[in-house]
VOGU-3710 file (C-alpha; in Angstrom, 3 decimals, decimal comma):
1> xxxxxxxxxx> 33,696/-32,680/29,042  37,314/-31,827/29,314  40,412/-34,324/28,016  42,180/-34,259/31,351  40,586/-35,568/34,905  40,639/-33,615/37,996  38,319/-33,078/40,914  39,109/-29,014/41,356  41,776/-26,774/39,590  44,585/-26,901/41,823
11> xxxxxxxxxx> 45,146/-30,391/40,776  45,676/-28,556/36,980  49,289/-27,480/35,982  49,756/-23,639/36,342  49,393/-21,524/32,541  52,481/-19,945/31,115  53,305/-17,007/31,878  53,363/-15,524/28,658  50,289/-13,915/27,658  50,889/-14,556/23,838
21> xxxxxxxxxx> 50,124/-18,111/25,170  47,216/-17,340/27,538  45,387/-15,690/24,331  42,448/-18,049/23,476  40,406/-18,928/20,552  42,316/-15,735/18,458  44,811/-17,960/17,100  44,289/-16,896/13,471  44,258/-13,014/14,326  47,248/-13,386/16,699
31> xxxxxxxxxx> 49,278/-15,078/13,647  48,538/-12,022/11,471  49,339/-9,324/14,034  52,631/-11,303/14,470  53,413/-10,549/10,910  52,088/-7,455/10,436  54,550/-6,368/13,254  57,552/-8,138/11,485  57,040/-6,236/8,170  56,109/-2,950/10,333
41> xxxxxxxxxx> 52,133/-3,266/8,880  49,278/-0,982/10,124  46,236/-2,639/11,204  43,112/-2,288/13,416  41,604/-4,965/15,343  37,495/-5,338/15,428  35,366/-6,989/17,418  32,968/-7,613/20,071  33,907/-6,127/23,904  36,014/-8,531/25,955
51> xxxxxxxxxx> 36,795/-10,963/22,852  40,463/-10,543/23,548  41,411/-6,949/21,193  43,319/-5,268/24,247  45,514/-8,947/25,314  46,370/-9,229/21,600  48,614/-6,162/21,980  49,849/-6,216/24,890  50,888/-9,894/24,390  52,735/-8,495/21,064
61> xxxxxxxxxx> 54,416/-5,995/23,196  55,696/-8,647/25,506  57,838/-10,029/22,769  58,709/-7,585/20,968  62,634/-7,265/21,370  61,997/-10,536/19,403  61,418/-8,110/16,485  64,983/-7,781/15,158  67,807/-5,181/16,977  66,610/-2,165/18,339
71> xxxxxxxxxx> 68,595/1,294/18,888  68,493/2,908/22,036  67,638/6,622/21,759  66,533/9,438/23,697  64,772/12,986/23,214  66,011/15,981/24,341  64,513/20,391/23,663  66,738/22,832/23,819  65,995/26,884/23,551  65,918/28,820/20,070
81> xxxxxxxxxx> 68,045/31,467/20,578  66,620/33,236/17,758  63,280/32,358/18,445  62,270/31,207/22,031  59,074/30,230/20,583  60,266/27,358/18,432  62,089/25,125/20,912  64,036/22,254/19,186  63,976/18,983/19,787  66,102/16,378/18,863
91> xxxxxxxxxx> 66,066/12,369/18,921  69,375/11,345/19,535  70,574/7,519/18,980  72,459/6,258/22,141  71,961/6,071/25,980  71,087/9,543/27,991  74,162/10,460/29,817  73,624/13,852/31,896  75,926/16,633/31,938  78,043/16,704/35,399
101> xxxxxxxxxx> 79,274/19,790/34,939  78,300/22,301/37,054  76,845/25,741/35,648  78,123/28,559/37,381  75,684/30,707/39,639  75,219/33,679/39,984  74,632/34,897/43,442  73,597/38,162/43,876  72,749/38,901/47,461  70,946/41,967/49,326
111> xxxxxxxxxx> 73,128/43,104/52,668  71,736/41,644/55,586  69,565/44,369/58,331  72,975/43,612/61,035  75,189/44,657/58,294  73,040/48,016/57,820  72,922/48,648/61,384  76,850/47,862/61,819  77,123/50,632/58,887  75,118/53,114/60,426
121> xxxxxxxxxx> 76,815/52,788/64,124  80,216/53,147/63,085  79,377/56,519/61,466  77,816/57,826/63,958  80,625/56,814/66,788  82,691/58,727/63,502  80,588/61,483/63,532  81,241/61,952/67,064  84,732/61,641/67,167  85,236/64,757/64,337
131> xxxxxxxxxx> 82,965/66,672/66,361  85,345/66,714/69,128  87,852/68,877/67,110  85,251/71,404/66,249  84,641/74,709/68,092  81,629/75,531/69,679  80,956/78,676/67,234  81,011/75,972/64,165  79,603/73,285/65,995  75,593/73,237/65,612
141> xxxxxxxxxx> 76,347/73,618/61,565  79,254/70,431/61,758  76,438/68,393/63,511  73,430/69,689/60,850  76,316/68,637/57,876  77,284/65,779/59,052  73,724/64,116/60,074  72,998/65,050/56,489  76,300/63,020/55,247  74,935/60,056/57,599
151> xxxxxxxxxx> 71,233/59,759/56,033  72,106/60,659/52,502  75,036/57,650/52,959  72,738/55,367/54,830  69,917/56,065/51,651  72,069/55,217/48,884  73,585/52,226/50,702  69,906/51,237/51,262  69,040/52,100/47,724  72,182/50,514/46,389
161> xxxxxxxxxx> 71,074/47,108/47,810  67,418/46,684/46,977  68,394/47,533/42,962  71,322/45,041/43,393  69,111/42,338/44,344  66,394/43,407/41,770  68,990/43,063/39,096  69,942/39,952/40,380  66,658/38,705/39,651  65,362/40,261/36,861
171> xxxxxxxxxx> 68,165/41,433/34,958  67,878/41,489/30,975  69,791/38,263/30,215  69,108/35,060/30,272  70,173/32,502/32,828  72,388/29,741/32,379  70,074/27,525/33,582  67,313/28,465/31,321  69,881/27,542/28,226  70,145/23,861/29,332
181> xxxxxxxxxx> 68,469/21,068/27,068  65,536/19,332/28,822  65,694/15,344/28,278  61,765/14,495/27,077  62,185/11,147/26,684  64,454/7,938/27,418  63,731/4,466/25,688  66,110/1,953/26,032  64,139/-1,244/24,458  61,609/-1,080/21,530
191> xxxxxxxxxx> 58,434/0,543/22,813  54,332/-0,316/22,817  52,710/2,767/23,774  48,854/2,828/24,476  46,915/5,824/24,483  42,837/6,627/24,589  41,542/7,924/21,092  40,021/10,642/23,356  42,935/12,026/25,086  44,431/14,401/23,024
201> xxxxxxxxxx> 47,265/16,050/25,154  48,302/12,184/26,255  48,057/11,026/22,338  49,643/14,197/20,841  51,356/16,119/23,248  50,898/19,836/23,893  52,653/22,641/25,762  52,225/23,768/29,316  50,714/26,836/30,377  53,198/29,176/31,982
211> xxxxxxxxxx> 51,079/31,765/34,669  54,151/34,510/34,369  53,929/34,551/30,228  56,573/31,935/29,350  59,496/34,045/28,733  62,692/34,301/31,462  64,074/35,588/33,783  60,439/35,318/35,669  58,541/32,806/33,050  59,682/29,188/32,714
221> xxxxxxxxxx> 61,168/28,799/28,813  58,825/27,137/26,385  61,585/24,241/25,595  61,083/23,785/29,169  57,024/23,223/29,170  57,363/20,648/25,820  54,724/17,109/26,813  55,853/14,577/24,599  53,165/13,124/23,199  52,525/9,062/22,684
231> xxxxxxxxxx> 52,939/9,417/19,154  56,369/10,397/19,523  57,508/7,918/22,336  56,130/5,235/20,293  59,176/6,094/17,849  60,533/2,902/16,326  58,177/0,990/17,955  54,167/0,262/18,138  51,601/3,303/19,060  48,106/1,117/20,543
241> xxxxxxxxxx> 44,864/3,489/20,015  41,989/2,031/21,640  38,202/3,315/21,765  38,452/4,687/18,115  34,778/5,554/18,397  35,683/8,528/20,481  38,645/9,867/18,335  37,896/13,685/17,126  38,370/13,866/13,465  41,452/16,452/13,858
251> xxxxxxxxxx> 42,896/13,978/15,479  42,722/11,635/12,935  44,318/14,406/10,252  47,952/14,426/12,919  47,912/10,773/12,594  47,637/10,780/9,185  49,806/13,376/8,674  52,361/11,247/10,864  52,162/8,084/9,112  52,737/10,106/6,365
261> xxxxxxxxxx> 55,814/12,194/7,164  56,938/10,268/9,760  57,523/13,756/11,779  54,895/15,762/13,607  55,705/19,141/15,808  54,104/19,481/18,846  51,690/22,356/19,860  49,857/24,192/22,633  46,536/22,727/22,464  44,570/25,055/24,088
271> xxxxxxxxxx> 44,220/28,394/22,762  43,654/30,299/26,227  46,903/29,085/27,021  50,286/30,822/27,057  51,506/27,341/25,424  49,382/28,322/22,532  51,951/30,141/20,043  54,590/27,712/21,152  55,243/24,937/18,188  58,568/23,022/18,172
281> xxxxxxxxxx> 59,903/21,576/15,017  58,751/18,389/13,505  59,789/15,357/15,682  60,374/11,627/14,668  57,853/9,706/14,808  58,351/6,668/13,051  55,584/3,913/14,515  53,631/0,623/13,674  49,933/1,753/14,270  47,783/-0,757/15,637
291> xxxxxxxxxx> 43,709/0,424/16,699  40,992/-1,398/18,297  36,972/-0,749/18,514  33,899/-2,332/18,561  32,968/-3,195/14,604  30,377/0,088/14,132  33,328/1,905/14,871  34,800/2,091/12,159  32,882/3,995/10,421  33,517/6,930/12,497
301> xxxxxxxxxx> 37,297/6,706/10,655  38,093/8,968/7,719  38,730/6,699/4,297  42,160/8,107/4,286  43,311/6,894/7,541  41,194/3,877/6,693  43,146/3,313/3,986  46,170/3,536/5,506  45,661/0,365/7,727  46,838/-2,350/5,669
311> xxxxxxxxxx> 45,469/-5,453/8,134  41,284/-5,366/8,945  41,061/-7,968/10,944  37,661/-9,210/12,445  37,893/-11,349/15,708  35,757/-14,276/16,069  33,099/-13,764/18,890  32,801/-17,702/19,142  34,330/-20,635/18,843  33,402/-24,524/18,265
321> xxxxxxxxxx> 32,439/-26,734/20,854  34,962/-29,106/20,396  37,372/-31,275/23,011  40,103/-28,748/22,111  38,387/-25,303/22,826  36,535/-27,041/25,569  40,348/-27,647/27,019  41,174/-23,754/25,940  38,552/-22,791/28,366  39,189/-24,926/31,101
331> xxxxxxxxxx> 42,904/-23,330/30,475  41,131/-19,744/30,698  39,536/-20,394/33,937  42,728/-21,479/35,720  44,407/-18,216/33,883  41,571/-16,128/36,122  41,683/-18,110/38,828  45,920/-17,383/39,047  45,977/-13,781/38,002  42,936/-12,733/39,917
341> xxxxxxxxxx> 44,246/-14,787/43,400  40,826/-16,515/43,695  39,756/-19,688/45,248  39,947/-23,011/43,642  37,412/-24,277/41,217  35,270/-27,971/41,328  35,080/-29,992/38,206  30,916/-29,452/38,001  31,584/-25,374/38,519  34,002/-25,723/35,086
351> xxxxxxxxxx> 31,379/-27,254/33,016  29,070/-25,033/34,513  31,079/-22,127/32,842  31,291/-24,145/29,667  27,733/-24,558/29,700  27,186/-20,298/30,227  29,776/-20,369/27,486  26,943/-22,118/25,414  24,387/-19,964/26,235  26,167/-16,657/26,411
361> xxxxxxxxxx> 27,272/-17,923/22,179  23,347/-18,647/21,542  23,968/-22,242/20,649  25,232/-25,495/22,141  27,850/-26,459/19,459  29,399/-23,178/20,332  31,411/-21,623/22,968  31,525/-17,386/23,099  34,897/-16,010/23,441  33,502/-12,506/25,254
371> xxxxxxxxxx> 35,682/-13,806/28,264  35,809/-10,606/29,461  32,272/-11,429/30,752  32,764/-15,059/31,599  35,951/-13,514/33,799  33,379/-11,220/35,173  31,056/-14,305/36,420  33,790/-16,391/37,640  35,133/-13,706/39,747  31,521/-12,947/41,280
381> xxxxxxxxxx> 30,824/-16,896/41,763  33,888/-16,068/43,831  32,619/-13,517/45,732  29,187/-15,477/46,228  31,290/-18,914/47,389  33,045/-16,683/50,207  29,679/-15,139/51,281  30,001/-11,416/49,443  26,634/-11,604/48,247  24,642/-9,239/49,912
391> xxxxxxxxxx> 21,320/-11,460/50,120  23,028/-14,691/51,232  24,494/-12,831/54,116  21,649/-11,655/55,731  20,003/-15,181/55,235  22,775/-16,825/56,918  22,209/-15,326/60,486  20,051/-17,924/62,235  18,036/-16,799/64,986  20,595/-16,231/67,267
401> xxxxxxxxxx> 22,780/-13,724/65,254  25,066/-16,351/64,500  26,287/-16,076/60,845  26,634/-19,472/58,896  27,869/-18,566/55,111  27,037/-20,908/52,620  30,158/-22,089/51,026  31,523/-25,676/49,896  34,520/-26,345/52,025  36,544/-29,594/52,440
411> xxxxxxxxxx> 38,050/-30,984/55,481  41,258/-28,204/55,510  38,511/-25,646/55,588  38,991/-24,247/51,978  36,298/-22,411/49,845  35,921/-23,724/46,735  33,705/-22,098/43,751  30,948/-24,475/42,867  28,659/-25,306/39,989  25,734/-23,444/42,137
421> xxxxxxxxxx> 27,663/-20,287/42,936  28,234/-19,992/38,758  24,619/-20,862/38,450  23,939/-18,053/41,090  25,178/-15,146/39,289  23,781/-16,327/35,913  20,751/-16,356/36,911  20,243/-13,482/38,828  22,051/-11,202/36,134  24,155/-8,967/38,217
431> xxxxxxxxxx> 26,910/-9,191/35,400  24,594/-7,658/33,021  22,222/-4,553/33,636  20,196/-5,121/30,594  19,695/-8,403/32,064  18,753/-7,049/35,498  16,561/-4,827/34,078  14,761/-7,561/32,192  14,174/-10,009/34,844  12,813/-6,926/37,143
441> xxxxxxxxxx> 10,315/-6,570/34,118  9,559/-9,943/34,017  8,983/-10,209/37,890  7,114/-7,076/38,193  4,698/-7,935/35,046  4,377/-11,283/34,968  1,657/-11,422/37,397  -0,490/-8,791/35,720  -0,091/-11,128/31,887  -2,857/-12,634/31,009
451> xxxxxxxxxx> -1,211/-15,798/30,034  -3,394/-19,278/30,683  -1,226/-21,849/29,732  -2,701/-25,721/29,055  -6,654/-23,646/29,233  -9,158/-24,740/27,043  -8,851/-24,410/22,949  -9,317/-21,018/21,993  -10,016/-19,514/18,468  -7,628/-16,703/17,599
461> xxxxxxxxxx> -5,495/-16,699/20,017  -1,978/-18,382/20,200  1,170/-17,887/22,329  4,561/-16,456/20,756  7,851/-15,879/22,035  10,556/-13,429/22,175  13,720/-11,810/23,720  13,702/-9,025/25,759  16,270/-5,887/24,412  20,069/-7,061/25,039
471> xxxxxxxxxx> 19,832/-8,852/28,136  18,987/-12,088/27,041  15,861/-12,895/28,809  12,809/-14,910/27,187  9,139/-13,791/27,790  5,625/-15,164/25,977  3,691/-13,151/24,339  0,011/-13,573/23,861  -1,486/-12,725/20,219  -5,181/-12,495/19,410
481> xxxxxxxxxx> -6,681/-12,658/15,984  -10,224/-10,713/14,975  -11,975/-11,064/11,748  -14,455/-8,638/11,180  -17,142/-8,683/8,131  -15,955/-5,413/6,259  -16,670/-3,081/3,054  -13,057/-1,961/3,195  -11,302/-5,239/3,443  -7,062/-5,086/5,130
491> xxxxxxxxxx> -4,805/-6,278/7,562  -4,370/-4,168/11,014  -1,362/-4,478/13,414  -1,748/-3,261/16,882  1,334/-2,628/19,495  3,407/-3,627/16,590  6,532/-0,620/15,756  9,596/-2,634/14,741  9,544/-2,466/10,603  10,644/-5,977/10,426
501> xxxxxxxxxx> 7,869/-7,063/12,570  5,167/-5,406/10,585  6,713/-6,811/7,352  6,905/-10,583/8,970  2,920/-10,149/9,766  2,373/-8,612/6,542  3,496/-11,972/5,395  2,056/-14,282/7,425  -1,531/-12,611/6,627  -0,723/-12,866/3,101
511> xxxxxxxxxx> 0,380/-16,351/3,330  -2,574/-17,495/5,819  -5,065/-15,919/2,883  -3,405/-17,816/0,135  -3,475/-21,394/2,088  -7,099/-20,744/3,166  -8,319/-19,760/-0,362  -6,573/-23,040/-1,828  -8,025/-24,978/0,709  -4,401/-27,016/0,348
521> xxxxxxxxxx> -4,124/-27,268/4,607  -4,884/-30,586/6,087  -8,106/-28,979/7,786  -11,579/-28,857/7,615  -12,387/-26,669/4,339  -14,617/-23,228/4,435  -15,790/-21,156/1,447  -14,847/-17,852/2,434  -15,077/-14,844/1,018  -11,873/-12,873/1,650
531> xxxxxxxxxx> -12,666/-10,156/-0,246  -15,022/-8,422/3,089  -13,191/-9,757/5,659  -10,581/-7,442/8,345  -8,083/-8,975/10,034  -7,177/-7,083/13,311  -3,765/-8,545/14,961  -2,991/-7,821/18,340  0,476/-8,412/20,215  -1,747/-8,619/24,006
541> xxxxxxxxxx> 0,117/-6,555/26,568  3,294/-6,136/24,955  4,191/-2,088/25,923  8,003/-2,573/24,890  8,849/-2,061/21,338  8,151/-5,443/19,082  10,665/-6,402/16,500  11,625/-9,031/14,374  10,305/-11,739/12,558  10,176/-14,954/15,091
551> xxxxxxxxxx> 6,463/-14,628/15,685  5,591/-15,254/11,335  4,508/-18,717/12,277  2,518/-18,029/15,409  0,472/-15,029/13,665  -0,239/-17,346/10,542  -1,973/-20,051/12,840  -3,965/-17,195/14,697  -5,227/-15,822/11,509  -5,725/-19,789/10,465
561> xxxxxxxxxx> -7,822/-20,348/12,923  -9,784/-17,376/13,296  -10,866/-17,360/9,551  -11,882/-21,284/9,478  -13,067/-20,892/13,299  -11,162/-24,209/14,328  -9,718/-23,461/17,763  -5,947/-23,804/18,753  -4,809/-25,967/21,641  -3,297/-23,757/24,209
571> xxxxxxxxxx> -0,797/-26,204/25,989  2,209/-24,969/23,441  4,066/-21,975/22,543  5,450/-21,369/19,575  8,469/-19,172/17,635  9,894/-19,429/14,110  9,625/-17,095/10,928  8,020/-18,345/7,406  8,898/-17,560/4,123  6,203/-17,535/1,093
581> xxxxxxxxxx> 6,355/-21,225/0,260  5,393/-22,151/4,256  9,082/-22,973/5,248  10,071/-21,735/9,065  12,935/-20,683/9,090  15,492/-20,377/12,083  15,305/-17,450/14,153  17,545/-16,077/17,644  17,683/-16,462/20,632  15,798/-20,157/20,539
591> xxxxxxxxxx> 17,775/-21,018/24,353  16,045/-17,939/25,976  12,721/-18,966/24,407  12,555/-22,362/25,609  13,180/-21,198/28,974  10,252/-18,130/29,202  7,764/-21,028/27,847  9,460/-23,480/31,089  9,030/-20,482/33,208  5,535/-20,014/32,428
601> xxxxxxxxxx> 4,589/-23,747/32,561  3,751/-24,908/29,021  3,791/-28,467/27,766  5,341/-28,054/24,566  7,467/-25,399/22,424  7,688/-25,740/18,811  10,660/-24,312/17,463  12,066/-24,444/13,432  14,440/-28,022/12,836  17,462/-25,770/12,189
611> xxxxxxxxxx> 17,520/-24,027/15,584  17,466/-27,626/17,238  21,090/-27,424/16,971  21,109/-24,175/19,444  18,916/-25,957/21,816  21,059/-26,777/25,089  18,697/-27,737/27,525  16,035/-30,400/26,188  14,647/-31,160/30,063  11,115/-29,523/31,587
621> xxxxxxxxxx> 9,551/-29,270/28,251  9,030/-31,355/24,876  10,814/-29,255/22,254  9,233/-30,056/18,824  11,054/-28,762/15,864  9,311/-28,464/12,584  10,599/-27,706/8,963  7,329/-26,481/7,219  3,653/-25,201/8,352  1,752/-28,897/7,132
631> xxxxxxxxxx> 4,088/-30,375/10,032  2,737/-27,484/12,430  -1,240/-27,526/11,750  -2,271/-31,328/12,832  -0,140/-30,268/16,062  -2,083/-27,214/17,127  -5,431/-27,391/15,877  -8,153/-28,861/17,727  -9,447/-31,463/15,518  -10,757/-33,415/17,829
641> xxxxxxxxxx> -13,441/-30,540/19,223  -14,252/-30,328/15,792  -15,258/-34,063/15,155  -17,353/-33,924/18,519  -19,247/-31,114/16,878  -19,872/-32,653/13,756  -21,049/-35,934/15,890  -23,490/-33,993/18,175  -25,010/-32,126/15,127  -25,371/-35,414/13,399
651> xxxxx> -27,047/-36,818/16,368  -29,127/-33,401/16,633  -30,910/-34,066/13,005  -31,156/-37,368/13,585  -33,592/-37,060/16,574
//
């Protein structure tokens, strides 16, 4: 299986540390990012989830101060004077070195209530010290005057302080501190920015809403309320947009517009906002733009940006199964097993993941590189081997309430993930909800399915196979063939939608009509007139939507059979598609077929000779592959029922 020997994978060195090396089976598209960085190239990155789009980047960004000498810089705003609404902002070359020196303050200061009442005593004891003087025929008018003199100087001393403090506050120019420059943005090495496609404030920046209007002394200066956007930090170095499919088409214009000008001002983005008529000048933004999706998403891009991404690159969703990916696997599972601190792994639990690998790719001379998922399975083998799983708790507590988890241990005591903890989680699905959701179809349904397997010949009726929606799970499907004596002669489908289905049985009518009327098949021949006959074709119990052309073959031998009334065996299901001249031809999901007809306990499967390739488990069944329909007929057809007849009608006439 593997080139090196081991019994679990501590006994296997540790991976590098670099994740340019920890990348696997993207060699090709890793080479081309590479360069695309050196010569400062655009590109975009396409591919299935989890095939490795993200790692590619960020394993770039790890070496990029490989890239040739960078400048240090930083990004300041400072006020307009003439227009507080256009703050500037500079990039400056250099290191960020802030201004010690200190800005004098102003300190304007109310008097204090002690002070007032230290005021207010000492002219009174005044007062009374004047009044002493006075004679008694002036005195009550000295005592009315001068209790005037004392309010009206308490008042404006009172008065005086409450508009000295309000000026303080709110006087008419502007404070020193609202004149300072605001540093933005430091970057001392060359930068790799990531931002969402759907953020728009994170990817573009915008302008903070100020409550109090935005303008001093009681407003906080627009200069001051400047986000810098990740268009702009990514200056000189690489901007990473990920989830293009959700990237609003005005924000595709500002990109293009700065990979065009190289500049782009920033803006309040919301128009409610006081940050709305605030737009600084255009800013630097000189960046290597590299963008990632899923490969409809692209067309969700506008052909100008398109056209500005000079790299396109498509990554591989599979790789060989050879010695030295088999080895690049075995590397990825100690990678998971490091960075995600989980327990060791057995030598049968890594071929078990090469051998999902197989299946998750759809054939066995292929591995998939969606590691993303195969991470996903390892880590919940994990969880099953150290008794997570909800189910095998509760059916480890024995009688007595004692709990006995089912885990593979040695003689230190350590959990180790096995082949049947990876088998676990496969099979049950709980890394997949579309598979989930098929296997709780298939377990709620199955015993309603009126499926017979190994009955008794049958004329008609024949046993197909598909795939259930996304999740990967095989089912049989039952179909029955009618012919009906008929003035208006034609070919009915029924619980067929899918248009490639209907076309495929249009097909395999047509072509069971032609090899009937030349009476070329290797079967009993029949006059029969096909000009009254009306072929109904029904897909038994199948309530999800039908699609697809694997069930040509099976739908030609109903309609065989139910026009020369020779009955089928029923020990065999059967999948493949047919073209005009009686070829089958290779159809998907061939692993997940085999298994439904396992599952529902037929003999044989008949499959097309090109799929046998795919086929990764050949035990439980015999697997016959075929190449045209001749090879098919002798297999299926109950020729020996119909020599018994002939015999006991012979024998009939003869008494």
């Amino acid at each position: 299986m593997f080139s090196i020997k081991f019994k679990t994978t501590e006994e296997l060195p540790e991976p590098s540390p670099r994740l340019i090396d920890q990348v696997i089976g993207q060699d090709e598209a890793v080479k081309i990012v590479l360069s695309a960085v050196k010569n400062k190239r655009n590109v975009i990155l396409l591919g299935d989830p989890g095939v490795g789009k993200s790692m590619i980047v960020k394993a770039v960004g790890e070496i990029l101060s490989d890239f040739g000498e960078f400048k240090p810089y930083y990004v300041i705003a400072k006020p307009n004077l003439k227009n507080m609404e256009r703050p500037i902002v500079e990039v400056i070359d250099g290191e960020y070195k802030e201004d010690s020196k200190e800005i004098p303050k102003l300190d304007f200061k109310a008097p204090s209530s002690i002070t007032l009442i230290l005021i207010m005593v000492t002219a009174i004891l005044l007062s009374e010290v004047l009044l002493r003087n006075i004679p008694q025929d002036y005195l009550l008018a000295a005592v009315t005057i001068t209790s005037l003199i004392v309010l009206i100087f308490g008042f404006v001393i009172i008065l005086t302080s409450i508009m000295g403090a309000s000026r303080a506050s709110m006087g008419n120019n502007l404070s020193p501190m609202d004149l300072k420059p605001v540093l933005l943005y430091e970057c001392k090495k060359r930068p790799l920015v990531r931002a969402s496609a759907y953020n728009v404030t994170r990817l573009l920046g915008d302008i903070k809403h100020c409550p109090l209007g935005g303008r001093p002394p009681l407003g906080t200066p627009p200069h001051k309320r400047i986000i810098l956007g990740a268009i702009h930090e990514a200056h000189r170095g690489i901007l990473y947009v990920d989830e293009i499919k959700t990237m609003p088409l005005e924000v595709q214009d500002y990109i293009l517009t700065a990979l065009q000008d190289k500049q782009l001002p920033i803006s309040g983005r919301n128009p409610n906002s006081s940050g709305a008529t605030v737009e600084t000048n255009p800013i630097p933004c000189d960046f290597i733009l590299i963008m990632s999706g899923n490969m409809d998403d692209v067309y969700n891009l506008r052909a100008p940006l398109l056209d500005r991404i000079d790299y396109k690159i498509v990554l591989k969703n599979k790789m060989d199964n050879t010695l030295e990916n088999r080895d690049k696997l075995l590397q990825f599972i100690v990678q998971e097993i490091k960075n995600n601190n989980l327990n060791p792994m057995t030598y049968d639990g890594c071929c078990e993941v090469v051998k999902i690998a197989q299946y998750l790719a759809g054939s066995k001379d292929k591995l998939t590189l969606r590691l993303r998922l195969l991470a996903n399975i390892i880590k919940m083998a994990n969880d099953v081997a150290m008794g997570k799983d909800i189910e095998e708790l509760l059916g480890n507590f024995d009688e007595k309430g004692e709990y006995h988890p089912e885990t593979q241990k040695d003689k230190n005591n350590k959990v180790y993930i096995t082949a049947k903890h990876i088998r676990k989680v496969f099979d049950t699905g709980i890394y997949s909800m579309e598979k989930q959701v098929a296997l709780n179809y298939i377990k709620n349904f199955k015993r309603y399915k009126h499926i017979v397997p190994n009955d008794e010949p049958k004329v008609g009726v024949v046993y197909g196979l598909a795939v259930l929606g996304a999740g990967g799970i095989g089912d049989v499907t039952k179909i029955i063939v009618q012919i009906l004596d008929s003035k208006n002669p034609g070919t009915h489908l029924l619980n067929i939608s899918g248009d490639i289905a209907k076309h495929s049985i249009t097909l395999a009518s047509a072509l069971s009509k032609k090899l009937v009327a030349e009476k070329k098949l290797p079967l009993p021949k029949k006059d029969i007139d096909l000009n009254n006959k009306e072929i109904y074709i029904q897909f038994s119990q199948s309530y999800s939507k039908i699609d697809g052309d694997s069930a040509t073959a099976a739908v030609c031998l109903a309609i065989i059979s139910a026009l020369l009334d020779i009955p089928l065996k029923q020990d065999f299901a059967i999948t493949g598609s047919l073209d005009l001249s009686g070829n089958v031809l290779a159809i998907g999901g061939v692993n997940e077929k085999i298994e439904a007809a396992k599952r529902y306990g037929f003999k044989r499967v008949i499959i097309p000779e090109a799929n046998m390739i795919d086929v990764i488990e050949t035990e439980g069944i015999e697997i016959i592959p075929v190449k045209t329909l001749d090879e098919i007929v002798p297999l299926v057809f109950d020729l020996d029922s119909i020599n018994k007849n002939k015999l006991e009608k012979i024998e009939q006439v003869s008494k």
